[in-house]
Phi, psi and omega in degrees: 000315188300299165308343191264321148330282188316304192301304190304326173293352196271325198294300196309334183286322168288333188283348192268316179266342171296311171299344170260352148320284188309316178258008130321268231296334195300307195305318186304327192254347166331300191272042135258293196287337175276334167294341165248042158296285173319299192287336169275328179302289206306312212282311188287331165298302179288331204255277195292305184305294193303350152321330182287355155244031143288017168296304175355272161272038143259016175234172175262061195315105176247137195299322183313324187274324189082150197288318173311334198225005122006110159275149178286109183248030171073228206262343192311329192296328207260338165274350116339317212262302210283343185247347183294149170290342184274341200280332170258016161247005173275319196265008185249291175353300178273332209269325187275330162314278164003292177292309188298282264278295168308323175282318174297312160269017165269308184272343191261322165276022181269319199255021152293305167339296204269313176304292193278012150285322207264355178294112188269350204249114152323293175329280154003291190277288183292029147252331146296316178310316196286305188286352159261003177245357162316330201260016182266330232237001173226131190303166222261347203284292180318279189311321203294317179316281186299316179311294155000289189270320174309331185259356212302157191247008186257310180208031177289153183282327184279319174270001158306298174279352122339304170295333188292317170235063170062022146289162144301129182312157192250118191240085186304336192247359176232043141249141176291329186297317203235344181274002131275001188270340179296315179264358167290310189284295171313330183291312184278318168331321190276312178248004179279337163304323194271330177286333194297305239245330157308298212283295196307312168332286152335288203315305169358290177260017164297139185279128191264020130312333175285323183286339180284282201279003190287284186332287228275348173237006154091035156267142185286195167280304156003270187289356129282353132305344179283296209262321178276251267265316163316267188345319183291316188277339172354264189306356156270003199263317217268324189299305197270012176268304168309348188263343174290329168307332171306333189273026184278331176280294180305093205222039178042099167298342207247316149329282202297298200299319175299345215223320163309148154221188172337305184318313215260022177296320185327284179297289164304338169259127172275190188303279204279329175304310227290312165338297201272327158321298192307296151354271187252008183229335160257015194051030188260095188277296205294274202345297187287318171312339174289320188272329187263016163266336216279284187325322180290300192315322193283283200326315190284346194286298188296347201254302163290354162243014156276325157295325176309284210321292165320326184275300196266007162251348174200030172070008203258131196203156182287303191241000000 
């Protein structure tokens, strides 16, 4: 009687230090969940409540009547948007900017990368680093402004040395010819630095035994880029070149909108610029609200076998 005593007294005594255990680590970890207060609020103001107007386009929305007193016009909207004349060559438009965008900024830091590996001078090296990875932190608002002025066919610095050896001025940014080959280039400049420091991280952690023994079989550098250092970084390429596929729709509005005019719509205007014309400068509120749920939906389509993708080919996954 006396041992069934003790035990009962021993269990309540562990079940005791086990809930004050619990509710330690639960005290420890508060103030982490209260810091991702501020950021769930911003996420639920801007992201989720305006979701509730995405009814829009299913009504002939008039700001006077209010999404409440709207009439409901089913599907019309979205059988506008497959018959508008405009619409496949906006969506060819975005989706081929998109893609070059993605190849490029798939390859040009992989092979910076691999170039500022072979750099022995520290000094050296983090001072390339600091200077290509400077143009991520300032806005295409800023930049647009400078391109702008840098391209200008009049009095531009580029087209200064154009003229300097008996060409014509260039008008990179209102010729059709040249104005994605303009925003492919500004795009990787503005952003190959921040990808460069992903890709050098890899490199990083590749084992130099391996480059010792490659060396010892008389392989160059060349060929331990080939057979060691390609091979080590694979599996961060392949993770962010499938998470890059969510981004096919996405052909950076803050550029395009900042760098476009009228002249290049042919060429240059996308999904979302076209959103914000429609939008905010013609009032087709349900209309544009149509094209930008048809654009959310492929993106969430596309976002989502891009993470499958990622999970059953090189394991990666958020939580």
């Amino acid at each position: 009687m006396e041992l069934n005593t003790r035990h009962t007294q021993l269990s309540q005594s562990k079940a005791s230090l086990s809930r004050r255990l619990s509710k330690l680590l639960k005290n420890r970890n508060l103030p982490l969940h209260l810091m991702l207060v501020p950021g769930l609020s911003i996420l639920l103001v801007f992201n989720y409540l305006p979701m509730g107007g995405v009814v829009m386009a299913f009504q002939n929305y008039r700001p006077a009547r209010g999404i409440l007193g709207s009439e409901w016009v089913g599907f019309d909207n979205f059988r506008a948007l497959l018959s508008f004349p405009d619409t496949s060559q906006i969506i060819f438009n975005t989706t081929y900017i998109a893609v070059i965008k993605i190849v490029l900024n798939l390859a040009v830091p992989i092979v910076f990368a691999l170039l500022i590996n072979e750099v022995r001078k520290k000094w050296f090296l983090k001072g390339i680093q600091t200077i290509i990875y400077l143009p991520n932190f300032i806005s295409w608002v800023i930049l647009g402004g400078v391109f702008i002025d840098l391209l200008s066919p009049s009095s531009g610095l580029i087209n200064e040395v154009v003229k300097a050896f008996g060409h014509e001025p260039i008008f990179f940014l209102g010729d059709n010819q040249y104005f994605r080959g303009t925003i492919f280039a500004t795009d990787v400049w503005k952003n190959f630095g921040y990808n460069t420091i992903i890709y050098f991280a890899a490199l990083t952690g590749i084992d130099t035994s391996l480059y010792e023994a490659a060396a010892m079989d008389g392989a160059n550098k060349f060929k331990q880029t080939l057979h060691v250092t390609l091979p080590g970084i694979m599996p961060i390429v392949v993770v962010m070149t499938i998470l890059s596929l969510g981004n096919v729709l996405n052909a950076g509005f803050d550029q395009v909108f900042n760098l476009y005019n009228p002249a290049v719509y042919q060429t240059g205007d996308i999904l979302d610029t076209f959103i914000y014309r429609l939008g905010f400068q013609q009032a087709q509120y349900s209309f544009s609200t149509a094209i930008g749920l048809f654009k959310s939906v492929i993106s969430l389509v596309l976002t989502s076998l891009s993470y499958w993708f990622a999970y059953k080919f090189s394991d990666f996954r958020i939580f």
